[in-house]
Residue, then its C-alpha position, 0 to 999 in steps of 0.5 A: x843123598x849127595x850126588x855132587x862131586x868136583x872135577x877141575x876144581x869145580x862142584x858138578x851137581x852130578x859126576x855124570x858128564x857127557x863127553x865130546x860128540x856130535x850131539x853136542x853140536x846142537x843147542x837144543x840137545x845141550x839143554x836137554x843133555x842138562x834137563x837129563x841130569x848131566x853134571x857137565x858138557x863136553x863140546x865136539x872138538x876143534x882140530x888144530x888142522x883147522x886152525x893150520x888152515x885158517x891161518x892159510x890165505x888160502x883157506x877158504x879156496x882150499x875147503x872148498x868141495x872138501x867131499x870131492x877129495x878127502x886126501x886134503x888136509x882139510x877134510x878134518x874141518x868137513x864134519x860140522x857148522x860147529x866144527x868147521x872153523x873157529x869163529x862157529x866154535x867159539x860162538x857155540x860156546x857162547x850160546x850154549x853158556x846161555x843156554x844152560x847153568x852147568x859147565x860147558x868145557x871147550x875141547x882141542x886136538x892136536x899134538x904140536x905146541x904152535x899156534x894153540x895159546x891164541x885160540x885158547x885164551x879166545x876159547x876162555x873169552x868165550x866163556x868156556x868153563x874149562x878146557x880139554x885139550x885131547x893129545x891124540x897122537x899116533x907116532x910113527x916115526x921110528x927115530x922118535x924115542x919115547x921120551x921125546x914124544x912125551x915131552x913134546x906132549x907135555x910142553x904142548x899141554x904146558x904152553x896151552x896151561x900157561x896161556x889161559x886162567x881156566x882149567x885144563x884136562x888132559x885127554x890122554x891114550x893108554x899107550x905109553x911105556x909108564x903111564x903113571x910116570x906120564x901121569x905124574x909128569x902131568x900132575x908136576x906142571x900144573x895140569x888140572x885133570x886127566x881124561x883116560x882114555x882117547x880111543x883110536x878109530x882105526x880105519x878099515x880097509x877096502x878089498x876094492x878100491x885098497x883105499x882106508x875108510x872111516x869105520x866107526x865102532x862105539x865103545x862097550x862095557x869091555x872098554x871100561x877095564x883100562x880106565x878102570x885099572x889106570x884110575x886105580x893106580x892113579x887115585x891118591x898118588x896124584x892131584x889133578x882130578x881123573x875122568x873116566x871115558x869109554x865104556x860107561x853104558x849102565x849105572x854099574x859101569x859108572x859106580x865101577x869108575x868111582x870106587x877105583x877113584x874117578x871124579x867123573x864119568x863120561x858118557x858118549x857111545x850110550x847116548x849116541x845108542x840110546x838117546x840123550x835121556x839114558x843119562x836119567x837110566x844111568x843116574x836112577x842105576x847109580x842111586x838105587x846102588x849107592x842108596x841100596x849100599x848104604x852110601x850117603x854120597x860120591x865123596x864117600x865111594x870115591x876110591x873104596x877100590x883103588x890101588x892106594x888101598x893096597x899094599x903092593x900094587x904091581x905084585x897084585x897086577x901080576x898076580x891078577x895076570x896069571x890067575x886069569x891065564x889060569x883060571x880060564x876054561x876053553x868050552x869042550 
């Protein structure tokens, strides 16, 4: 059976990739994230903050007892050694290129177009073998317009493409007004890939103190279902490869995201619930699958369920939509 398949360009030896999380920081999880069969590693990522900080003569008065007031600015640097500041970072790269054989992809966050070009061509001097540049924005300013914060998006994942040779994902929110329509644009200037979808950790809020507060909730199987319908609509309409995150637990989350068109799935929350040698769980579920339904490769289940198999895509959404408003029955 060929489990192989390609993503930005490159041939993974498995379309399991595990995505940006603290695991990662560690070397020694990296070598055992390969030796449990990941085709790819996603590392934690750099916060265009802390580049904004680094580039502060007073960056290192400034960071300095971050824990004693998290309303600084640079609390976003206070997580890691890795993730603390560009030099650990780029460094990390270069230990875990030696460390292991499959890809290491660097990863950026940020919304703004300033001051990413530098550190990406040093991300690619490091020997990163892609990157991704992880747009998280949240908009609240109500006299920006949708079109506006698109193409400002946009020009961002333009400069960075631009400024290095590797190739560059897009990690992406769902919430836009016409996700296809943003998708292409992406696809259009030049971008290598896209990684749907970021999930935002809203912060919970306090009784005491009225003051927010991290709150993490890892992802579920229940989260698969944007990906998936977005990938669905995406496979065959566009070139750059898709990624599918959030939500991948079992062998049949992932075989799920393949047939609608994925090139990869990312796996993070499982791992962090699990332990890293789940990808081995994952993989055994998705062999005995394909090899059970007779599929001789990825190749030939990618995108067996996508919407470019269907006729009229937005007639079957809408359809979907009223037969399960329908078809629900509330217990007695």
């Amino acid at each position: 059976m060929d489990f192989s398949t390609v993503y930005l360009g490159k041939t993974l030896r498995s379309p399991l990739v595990v995505s940006a999380n603290p695991l990662s920081d560690n070397l020694d999880n990296i070598k055992r994230m390969e030796d449990a069969g990941a085709g790819a590693i996603v590392l934690t990522s750099l916060f265009e903050e802390q580049l904004r900080m680094e580039r502060n003569p007073h960056y290192r008065q400034y960071t300095h007892g971050l824990d004693n007031d998290p309303a600084l600015l640079p609390h976003y640097a206070d997580h890691s050694d890795v993730g603390s500041n560009s030099d650990a970072y780029l460094e990390h790269i270069r230990k875990a290129k030696a460390a292991v054989s499959i890809p290491i992809i660097a990863s950026l966050n940020g919304t703004t177009a300033g001051g990413w070009s530098l550190f990406a061509k040093q991300i690619a001097g490091a020997g990163a073998d892609a990157l991704e540049l992880n747009l998280y924005n949240i908009p609240s300013d109500p006299s920006l317009s949708a079109a506006e914060i698109e193409s400002g998006l946009l020009l961002t994942a333009q400069i960075v493409k631009r400024a290095i040779t590797i190739p560059v994902a897009v990690k992406l929110s769902p919430y836009f007004t016409n996700m296809a329509a943003v998708a292409r644009s992406f696809d259009e200037a030049g971008l290598d890939g896209l990684v749907l979808f970021n999930r935002f950790y809203q912060p919970d809020l306090s009784l005491e103190t009225l003051v927010e507060y991290p709150h993490i909730l890892l992802s579920t199987a229940q989260d698969l279902r944007l990906p998936l319908h977005w990938i669905a609509a995406l496979h065959g309409r566009v070139h750059l490869s898709l990624a599918a995150t959030g939500g991948i637990h079992e062998g049949i989350d992932a075989i799920k995201a393949l047939m609608v068109g994925a090139n990869v799935v990312m796996v993070a929350s499982a791992l962090l619930k699990n332990g890293i040698d789940h990808l081995r769980y994952i993989e055994a579920q998705m062999r005995g699958w394909l090899q059970t339904n007779e599929y001789a490769s990825i190749d030939e289940l990618r995108g067996v369920a996508s919407v470019a198999r269907r006729d009229s895509p937005a007639d079957l959404d809408r359809a979907q939509y009223m037969r399960a408003l329908k078809t629900y029955l509330p217990k007695p």
